[in-house]
C-alpha positions as CSV (number, residue, x, y, z in Angstrom):
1,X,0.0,0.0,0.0
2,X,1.6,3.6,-1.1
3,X,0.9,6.4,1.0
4,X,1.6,10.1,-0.1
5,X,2.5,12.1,3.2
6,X,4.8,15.2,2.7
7,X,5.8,15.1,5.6
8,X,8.8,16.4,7.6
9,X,11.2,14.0,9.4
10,X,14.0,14.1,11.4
11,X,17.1,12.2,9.7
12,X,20.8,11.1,10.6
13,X,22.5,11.2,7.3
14,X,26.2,10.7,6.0
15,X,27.4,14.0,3.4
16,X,31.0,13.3,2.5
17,X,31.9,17.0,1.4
18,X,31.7,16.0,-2.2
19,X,27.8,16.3,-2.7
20,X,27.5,12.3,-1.8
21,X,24.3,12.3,0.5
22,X,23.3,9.4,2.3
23,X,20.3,8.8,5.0
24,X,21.3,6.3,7.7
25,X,18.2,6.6,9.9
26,X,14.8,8.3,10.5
27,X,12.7,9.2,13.4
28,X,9.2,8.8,12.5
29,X,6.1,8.1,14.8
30,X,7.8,7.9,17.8
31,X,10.8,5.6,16.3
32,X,14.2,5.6,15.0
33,X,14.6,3.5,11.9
34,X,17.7,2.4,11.0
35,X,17.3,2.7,7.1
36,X,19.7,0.4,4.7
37,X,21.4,1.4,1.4
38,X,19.8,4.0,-1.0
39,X,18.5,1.8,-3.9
40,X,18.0,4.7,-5.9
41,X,19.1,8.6,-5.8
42,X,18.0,11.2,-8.0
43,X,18.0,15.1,-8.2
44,X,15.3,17.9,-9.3
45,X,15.3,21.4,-9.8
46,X,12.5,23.4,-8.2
47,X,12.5,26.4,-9.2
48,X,15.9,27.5,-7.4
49,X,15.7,24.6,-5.0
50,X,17.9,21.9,-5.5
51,X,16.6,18.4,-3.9
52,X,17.9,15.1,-3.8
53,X,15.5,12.5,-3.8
54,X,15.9,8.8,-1.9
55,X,14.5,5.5,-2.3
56,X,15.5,3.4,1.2
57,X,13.7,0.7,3.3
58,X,14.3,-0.1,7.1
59,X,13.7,-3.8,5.8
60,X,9.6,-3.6,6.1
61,X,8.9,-0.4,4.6
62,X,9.9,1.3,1.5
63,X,10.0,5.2,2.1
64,X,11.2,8.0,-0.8
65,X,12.6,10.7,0.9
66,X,13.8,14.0,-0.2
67,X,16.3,17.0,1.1
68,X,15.6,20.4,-0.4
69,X,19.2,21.6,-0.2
70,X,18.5,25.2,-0.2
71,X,16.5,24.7,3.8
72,X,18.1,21.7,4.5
73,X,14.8,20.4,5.7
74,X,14.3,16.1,5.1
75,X,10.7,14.9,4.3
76,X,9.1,11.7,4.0
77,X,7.4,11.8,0.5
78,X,6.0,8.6,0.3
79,X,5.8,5.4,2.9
80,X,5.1,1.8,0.5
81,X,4.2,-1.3,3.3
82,X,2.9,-4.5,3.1
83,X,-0.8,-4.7,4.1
């Protein structure tokens, strides 16, 4: 089941001062979520914004996250689970 949410999220993330981003957990809903590898990155332009877009799972649940690099604010996009 895929859920649109839009929401923001606090995230733990790895930046390797080369423009390499990647999340390593989340907390969401009262839980930290130790996320595994990015299966899939991608970037948009927004106007002026740039973000940077993440697929990643925490082994149950898929989520696509994004970081607008202009506020440096992480949001859950989407949430994909089972059931």
């Amino acid at each position: 089941m895929m859920e649109k949410l839009h929401e923001r999220v606090s995230v733990r993330a790895f930046f390797d001062g080369k423009g390499k981003i990647i999340p390593l957990s989340i907390y969401w809903m009262g839980r930290n979520l130790k996320l595994l590898r990015p299966d899939a990155i991608w970037r948009e332009k927004i106007g002026n914004s740039l973000r940077s877009y993440f697929s990643v799972s925490d082994g149950v649940n898929r989520f696509i996250l994004s970081f607008n690099h202009e506020t440096l604010e992480w949001r859950i996009e989407e949430v994909y689970s089972a059931g």
